[in-house]
Each structure stands twice: as C-alpha cells, then as structure tokens.
C-alpha positions in Angstrom: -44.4 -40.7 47.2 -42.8 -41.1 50.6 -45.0 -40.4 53.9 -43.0 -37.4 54.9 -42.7 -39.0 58.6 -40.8 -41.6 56.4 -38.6 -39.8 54.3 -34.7 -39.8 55.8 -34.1 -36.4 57.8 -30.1 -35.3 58.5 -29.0 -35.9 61.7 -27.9 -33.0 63.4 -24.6 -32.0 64.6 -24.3 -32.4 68.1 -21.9 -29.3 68.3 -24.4 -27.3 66.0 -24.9 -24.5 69.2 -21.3 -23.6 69.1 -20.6 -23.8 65.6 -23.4 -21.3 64.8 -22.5 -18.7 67.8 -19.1 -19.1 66.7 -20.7 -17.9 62.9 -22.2 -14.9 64.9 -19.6 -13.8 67.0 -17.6 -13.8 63.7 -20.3 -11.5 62.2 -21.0 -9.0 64.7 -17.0 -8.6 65.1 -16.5 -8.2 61.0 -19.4 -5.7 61.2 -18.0 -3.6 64.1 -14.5 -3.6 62.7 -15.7 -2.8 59.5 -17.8 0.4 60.7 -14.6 1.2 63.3 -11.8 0.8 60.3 -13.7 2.9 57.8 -14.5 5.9 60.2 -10.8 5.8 61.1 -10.0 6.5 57.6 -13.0 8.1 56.8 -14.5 6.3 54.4 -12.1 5.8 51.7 -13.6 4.0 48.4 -11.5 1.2 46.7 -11.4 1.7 42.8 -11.5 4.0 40.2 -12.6 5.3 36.9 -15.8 4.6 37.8 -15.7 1.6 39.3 -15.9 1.1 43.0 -14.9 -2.7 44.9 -17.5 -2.5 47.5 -17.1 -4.9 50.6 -20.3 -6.9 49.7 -17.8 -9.1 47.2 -15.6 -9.9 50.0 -18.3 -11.3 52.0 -19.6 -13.2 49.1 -15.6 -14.7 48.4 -15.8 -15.3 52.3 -18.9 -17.3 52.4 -18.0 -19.1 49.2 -14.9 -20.2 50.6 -16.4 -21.6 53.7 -19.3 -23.4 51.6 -16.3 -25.0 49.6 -14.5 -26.3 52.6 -17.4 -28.5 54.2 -17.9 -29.6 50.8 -14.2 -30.8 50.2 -13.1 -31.8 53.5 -14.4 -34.4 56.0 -14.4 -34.6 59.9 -14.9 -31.5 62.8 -11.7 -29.8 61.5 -13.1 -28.0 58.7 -16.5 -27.2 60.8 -15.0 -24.3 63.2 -12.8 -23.0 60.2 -16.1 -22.4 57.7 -18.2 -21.4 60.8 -15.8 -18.2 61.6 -15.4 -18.2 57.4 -18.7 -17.7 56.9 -19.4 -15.5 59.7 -16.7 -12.8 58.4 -18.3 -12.9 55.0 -21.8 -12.7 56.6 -20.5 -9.5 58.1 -19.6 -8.1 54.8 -23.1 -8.9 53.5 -25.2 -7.5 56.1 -23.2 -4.4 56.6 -24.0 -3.1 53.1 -27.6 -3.3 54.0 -28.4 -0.1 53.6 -27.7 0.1 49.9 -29.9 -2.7 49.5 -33.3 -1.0 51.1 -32.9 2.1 49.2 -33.5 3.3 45.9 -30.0 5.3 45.8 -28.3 2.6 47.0 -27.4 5.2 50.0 -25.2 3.3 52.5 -25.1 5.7 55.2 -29.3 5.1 55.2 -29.5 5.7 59.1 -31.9 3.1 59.9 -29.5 0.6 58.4 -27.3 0.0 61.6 -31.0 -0.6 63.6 -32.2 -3.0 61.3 -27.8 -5.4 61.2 -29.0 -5.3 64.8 -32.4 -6.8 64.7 -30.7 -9.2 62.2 -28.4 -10.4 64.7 -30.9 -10.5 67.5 -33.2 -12.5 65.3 -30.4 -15.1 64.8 -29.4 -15.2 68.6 -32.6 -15.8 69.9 -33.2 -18.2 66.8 -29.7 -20.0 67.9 -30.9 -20.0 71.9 -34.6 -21.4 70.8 -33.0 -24.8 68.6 -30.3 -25.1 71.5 -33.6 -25.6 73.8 -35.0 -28.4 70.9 -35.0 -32.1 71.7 -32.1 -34.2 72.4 -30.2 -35.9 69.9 -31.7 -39.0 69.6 -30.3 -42.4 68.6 -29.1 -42.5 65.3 -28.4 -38.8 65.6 -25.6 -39.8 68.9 -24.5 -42.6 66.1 -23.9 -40.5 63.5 -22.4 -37.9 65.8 -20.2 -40.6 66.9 -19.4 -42.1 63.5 -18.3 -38.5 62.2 -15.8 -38.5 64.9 -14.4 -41.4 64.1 -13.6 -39.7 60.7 -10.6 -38.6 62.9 -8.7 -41.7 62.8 -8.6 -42.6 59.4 -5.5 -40.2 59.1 -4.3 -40.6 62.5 -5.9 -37.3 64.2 -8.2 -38.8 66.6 -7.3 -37.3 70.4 -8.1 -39.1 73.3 -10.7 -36.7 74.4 -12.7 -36.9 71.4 -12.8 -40.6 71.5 -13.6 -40.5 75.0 -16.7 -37.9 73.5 -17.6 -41.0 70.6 -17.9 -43.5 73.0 -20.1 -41.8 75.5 -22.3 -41.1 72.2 -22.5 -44.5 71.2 -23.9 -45.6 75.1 -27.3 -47.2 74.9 -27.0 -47.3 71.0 -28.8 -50.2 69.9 -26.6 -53.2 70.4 -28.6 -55.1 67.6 -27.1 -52.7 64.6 -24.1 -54.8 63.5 -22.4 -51.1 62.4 -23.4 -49.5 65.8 -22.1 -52.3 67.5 -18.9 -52.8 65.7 -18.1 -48.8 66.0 -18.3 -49.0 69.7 -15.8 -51.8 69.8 -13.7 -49.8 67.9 -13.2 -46.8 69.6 -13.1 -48.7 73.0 -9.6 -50.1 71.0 -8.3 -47.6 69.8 -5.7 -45.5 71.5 -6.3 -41.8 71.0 -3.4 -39.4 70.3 -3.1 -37.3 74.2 -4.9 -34.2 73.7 -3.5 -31.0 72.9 -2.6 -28.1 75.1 -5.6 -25.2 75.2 -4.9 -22.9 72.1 -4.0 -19.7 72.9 -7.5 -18.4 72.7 -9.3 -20.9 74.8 -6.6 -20.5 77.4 -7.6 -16.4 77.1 -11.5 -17.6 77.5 -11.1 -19.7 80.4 -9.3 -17.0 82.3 -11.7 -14.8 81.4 -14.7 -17.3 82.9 -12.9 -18.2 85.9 -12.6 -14.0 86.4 -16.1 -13.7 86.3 -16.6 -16.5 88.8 -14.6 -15.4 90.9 -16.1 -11.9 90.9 -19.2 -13.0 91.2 -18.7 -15.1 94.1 -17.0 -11.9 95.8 -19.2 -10.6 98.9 -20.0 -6.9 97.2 -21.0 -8.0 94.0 -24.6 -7.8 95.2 -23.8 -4.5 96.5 -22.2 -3.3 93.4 -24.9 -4.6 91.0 -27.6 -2.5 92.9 -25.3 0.9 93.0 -25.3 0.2 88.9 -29.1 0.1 88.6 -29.4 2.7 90.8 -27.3 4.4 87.9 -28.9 2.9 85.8 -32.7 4.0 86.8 -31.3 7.6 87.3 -29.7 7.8 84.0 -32.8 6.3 81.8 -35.4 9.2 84.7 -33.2 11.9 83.0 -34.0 10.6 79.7 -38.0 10.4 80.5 -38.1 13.8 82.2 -35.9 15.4 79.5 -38.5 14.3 76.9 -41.5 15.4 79.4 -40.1 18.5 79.3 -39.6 18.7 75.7 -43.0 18.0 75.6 -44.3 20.6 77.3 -42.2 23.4 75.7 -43.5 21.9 72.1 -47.1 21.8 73.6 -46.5 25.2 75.1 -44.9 26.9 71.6 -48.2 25.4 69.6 -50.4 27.1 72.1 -48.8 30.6 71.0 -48.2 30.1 67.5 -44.4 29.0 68.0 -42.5 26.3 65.8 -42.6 23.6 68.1 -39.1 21.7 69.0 -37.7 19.4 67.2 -36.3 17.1 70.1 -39.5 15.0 69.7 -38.8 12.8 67.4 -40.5 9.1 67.0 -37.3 7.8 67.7 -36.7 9.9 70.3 -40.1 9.6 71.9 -39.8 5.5 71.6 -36.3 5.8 73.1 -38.0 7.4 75.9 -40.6 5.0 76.3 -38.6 2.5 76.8 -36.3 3.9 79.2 -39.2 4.5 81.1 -40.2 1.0 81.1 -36.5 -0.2 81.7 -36.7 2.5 84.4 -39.6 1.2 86.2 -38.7 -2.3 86.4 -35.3 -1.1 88.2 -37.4 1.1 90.8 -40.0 -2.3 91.4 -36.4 -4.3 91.7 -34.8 -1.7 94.1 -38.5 -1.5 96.3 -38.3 -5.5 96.2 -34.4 -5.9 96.8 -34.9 -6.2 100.8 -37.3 -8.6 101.4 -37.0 -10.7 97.8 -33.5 -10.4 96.3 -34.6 -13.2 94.0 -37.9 -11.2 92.7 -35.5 -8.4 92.8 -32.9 -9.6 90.3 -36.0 -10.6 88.3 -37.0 -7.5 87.7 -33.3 -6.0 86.7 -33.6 -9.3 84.2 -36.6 -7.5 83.1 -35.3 -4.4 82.4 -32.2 -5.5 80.8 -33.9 -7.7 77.9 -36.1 -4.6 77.4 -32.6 -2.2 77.2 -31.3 -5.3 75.0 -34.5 -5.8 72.6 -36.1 -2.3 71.9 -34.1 0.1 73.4 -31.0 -0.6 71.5 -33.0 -0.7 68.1 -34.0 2.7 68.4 -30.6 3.8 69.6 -28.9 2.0 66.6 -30.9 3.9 64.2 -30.8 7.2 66.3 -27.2 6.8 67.2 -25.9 4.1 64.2 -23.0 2.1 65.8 -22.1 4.3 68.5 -24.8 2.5 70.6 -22.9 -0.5 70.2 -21.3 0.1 73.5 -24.3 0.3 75.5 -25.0 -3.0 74.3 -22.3 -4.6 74.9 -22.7 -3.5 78.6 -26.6 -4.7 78.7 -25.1 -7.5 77.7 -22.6 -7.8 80.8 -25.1 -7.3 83.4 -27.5 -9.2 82.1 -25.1 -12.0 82.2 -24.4 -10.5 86.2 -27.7 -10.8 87.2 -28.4 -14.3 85.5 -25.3 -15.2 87.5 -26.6 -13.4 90.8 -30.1 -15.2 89.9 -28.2 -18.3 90.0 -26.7 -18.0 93.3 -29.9 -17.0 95.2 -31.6 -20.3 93.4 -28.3 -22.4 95.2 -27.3 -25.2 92.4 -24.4 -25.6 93.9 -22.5 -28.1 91.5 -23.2 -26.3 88.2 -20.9 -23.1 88.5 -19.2 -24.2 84.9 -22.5 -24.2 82.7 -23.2 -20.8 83.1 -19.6 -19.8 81.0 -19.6 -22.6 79.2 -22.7 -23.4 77.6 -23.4 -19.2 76.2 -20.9 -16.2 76.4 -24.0 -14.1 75.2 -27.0 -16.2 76.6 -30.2 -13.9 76.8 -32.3 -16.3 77.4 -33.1 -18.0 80.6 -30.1 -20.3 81.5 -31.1 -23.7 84.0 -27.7 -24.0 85.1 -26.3 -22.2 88.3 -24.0 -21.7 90.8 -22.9 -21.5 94.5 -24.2 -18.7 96.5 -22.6 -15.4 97.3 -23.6 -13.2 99.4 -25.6 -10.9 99.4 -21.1 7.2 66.3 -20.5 7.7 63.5 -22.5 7.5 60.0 -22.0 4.5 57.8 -20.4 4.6 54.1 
C-alpha cells in the first residue's frame, strides 16, 4: 500500500471560497423564495389522484444537472454555472426537511425552519474556517494555473485571467520542463480584452462602494450606537416581559391557578439570549467613551450571539418570519466589523472587506481608513 503522506491529494481550486458561497447564497435564496412563493398561494399541491410532485425532485434534477456539467465540460465556465445549479437544488432538498425527521412525513414540523438554519450556519462557518486553511502551495498555483489555460484552447482566454495564470505560476519551480514551458506560454499569448462587468457585478460593486461610502460618513458611529441603544431596549423588553411572566406563573402555582403558558423553553431560551445579547450592548455603551474599539467589540459580541442562538430559537418559534431579523444581524455585524476596522486604521485595505465575504461572520484581517467617530411551512 501507499504511505498515505504519499498517495496523490487533488489540488484545490484556488477560487473554491467563492464558488461555495456562491452554492450558499443560491440555497438560502431558493429556500426563502420557496417558503415566500408558497405562502403567497397558500400552499397549493402539484398532482393528483393521489399523487403529489413534491419539490424535493426538483432539487434532486437541480443538483444532478450541476454534477453533470463539471463532469462534461472543462475550464472555470462551467464552475459558477453548477455552483448556483447546485445551490438551487440544495434549496429544494433541505427545505423538505421537515418531512424527513418525522414519522408523518409532516412538513409544517415547526422545528424544521430552526434546524435549514443551523444547516446553513454550519456550512458558513465551515466555508469561513477552510478559507482560513493554508495557502495553495506549489503544484496547487500550477494546477490552478494550468486549468486556466484550458481557456485558450477554444479561444476564450481574457487578458485578465491570463494576467491571474501568470502571477500563479511565479516562483513555480523552474526545473519542471511543464511548469516552465506553461509560463512561457502564457507570457506569449495575447489574451482576448476583458469583458465589461455583467450586469450583476456592476449592481454589487455599487452596492460595496455605498457601504463604503456610508461608512466613512462622520455619523455612522453615531448612528450605530442610537441602533444598539434600540437594540438593548428592545431585547430588556423581551427579558422583563418573561420575568414577569414568571412571576405571574410562580404566583398562579402558589394559589392553585393554571400557570401561563408564555413560558415556554423556547421562549425562555429566546429570553436568555436576549439577555445576554442585551448585556453585551449595555458593557459596549458603558465602554463607548473611553474605548470605542472595546466598545464595538462587545456589539461584535452580541451580534454573533443574536446571529448563532438567538435566531435558532426564533426560527423554530417564529419559522421563516425571523428571517428578517437575520438578515439585519447580518448588516450590522458587517457595520461594526467595518467600524472595528476603521478604529484599527489599515488604511490601504478598504476593498477586502466587500470583496473577500458579503456575509463574513468571522473575524475579517482586512480594514479600512478611519472615520470618525411567518408563516407555517407546507
């Protein structure tokens, strides 16, 4: 047998990161237009006579399809394509969970939407975690480069991604005749001029340079406190409402009453976390004077915990109509990473903090300049 430190290991793709957040994005998005389409037209059921088409078979036609285009087609155009492929027919699969954990095959199983959620947390912070591996090494910037080449065998290859193949193949090993004679090559080759932004990418990069620019604005500091102020108050009503609840189902034992119903595991856990959330805002706000830095710290704090239990709960208590609260833990997290940035002062790395995640929740190392200052399911 083959020492396993021996045996040949794939190279990875050096665009790997994207690909697979594109494969997410592309989930998440066939999920929540999935739930949004069906409560519009409440629920209807494709078949008849007994038979019923559910949307599991789609995702399974989806991700077949995207399987069969990497294993027809070479080069990167087929990569993006079968990402967002398989992405929409990982949708379809996950969103019929709840049929799958049940013994009635019940769909509208409540904890279902909690648990899609969990699912696509686990593959973010799965995604962010391999994104934070080693660097390609060697042969895996050779092969990278090779497969870009691909490109000009049928006259496709654009000046920026040769530009991209050469800068791979820098330091490759000159004494590897096919290395070698790959970088001579490309250097020779005239690449087609690269194409205009698509439409999308145009949309994106408006969108980045927005945030920038809003970020960099002198009362975004300002504004970002006023919304954990908001914030704190909102998640104290929560904790005192439960308190309270508490005491009127403590008080109702004491004199033979049915106690409440309000206090609920969920909706006790909810509560706890709010009042976790809640008291890493009130340490931020004590700390924003003297330490903005600590400050936006602890409103990091308290958003991953918002993000990574308090949204669980609120998926199963609430199904998808939690999915906009998530969405905006999303944006100010994103906010204060950015405001985090600035106070650190890397100056020349505004870009990275668009570029390299739209839905980072890990800790970035890039920065910037400084500023100042539902419904059930079927």
């Amino acid at each position: 047998m083959i020492p396993a430190r021996l045996r040949p290991r794939a190279p990875r793709n050096a665009e790997f990161v994207s690909l697979l957040e594109s494969f997410l994005i592309a989930a998440v998005t066939t999920v929540l237009v999935i739930r949004t389409q069906l409560w519009l037209t409440h629920y209807p059921q494709l078949g008849g006579g007994g038979l019923h088409i559910a949307h599991l078979l789609y995702g399974g036609i989806f991700m077949a399809i995207a399987i069969g285009v990497l294993l027809m087609y070479l080069g990167r155009g087929p990569r993006r394509p079968a990402a967002l492929l398989g992405g929409v027919g990982f949708g379809f699969f996950i969103d019929e969970l709840g049929k799958f954990v049940t013994e009635d095959n019940n769909y509208f199983y409540q904890p279902a939407a909690g648990v899609i959620y969990l699912v696509f947390i686990a593959i973010f912070l799965i995604i962010r975690t391999l994104a934070r591996g080693r660097d390609l090494s060697d042969d895996e910037r050779a092969a990278n480069a090779i497969y870009l080449a691909i490109d000009a065998a049928h006259g496709r290859l654009h000046e920026h991604d040769r530009q991209r193949a050469v800068e791979l193949l820098q330091g490759a090993d000159d004494t590897r005749p096919v290395l070698a004679a790959m970088r001579n090559l490309l250097t020779e080759l005239n690449g087609l001029p690269s194409p205009p932004p698509r439409w999308y990418e145009r949309w994106a990069a408006r969108a980045g340079d927005l945030y920038v620019r809003a970020t960099n604005w002198s009362g975004f500091g300002t504004l970002l406190t006023i919304v954990f102020v908001l914030y704190a108050l909102a998640g104290l009503v929560t904790v005192v409402t439960t308190i309270l609840a508490a005491g009127v189902a403590l008080g109702a034992d004491q004199i033979g009453l049915v106690s409440g119903g309000d206090l609920s595991f969920l909706h006790v856990a909810t509560s706890c976390c709010y009042a976790v959330s809640t008291t890493f805002i009130v340490i931020g706000l004590v700390r924003l004077r003297r330490d903005r830095l600590a400050a936006y710290h602890w409103f990091e704090r308290s958003l991953l915990v918002s993000v990574l239990l308090t949204r669980v709960f609120l998926f199963v208590e609430s199904q998808f109509g939690a999915a906009a609260g998530a969405f905006l833990d999303i944006a100010l997290l994103l906010a204060v990473r950015s405001m985090i940035h600035a106070e650190e002062g890397h100056p020349d790395e505004v870009a990275h903090l668009i570029d390299r995640s739209g839905t980072d929740l890990m800790p970035a190392t890039s920065g910037r300049s400084a500023g100042t200052g539902s419904s059930p399911a079927r």
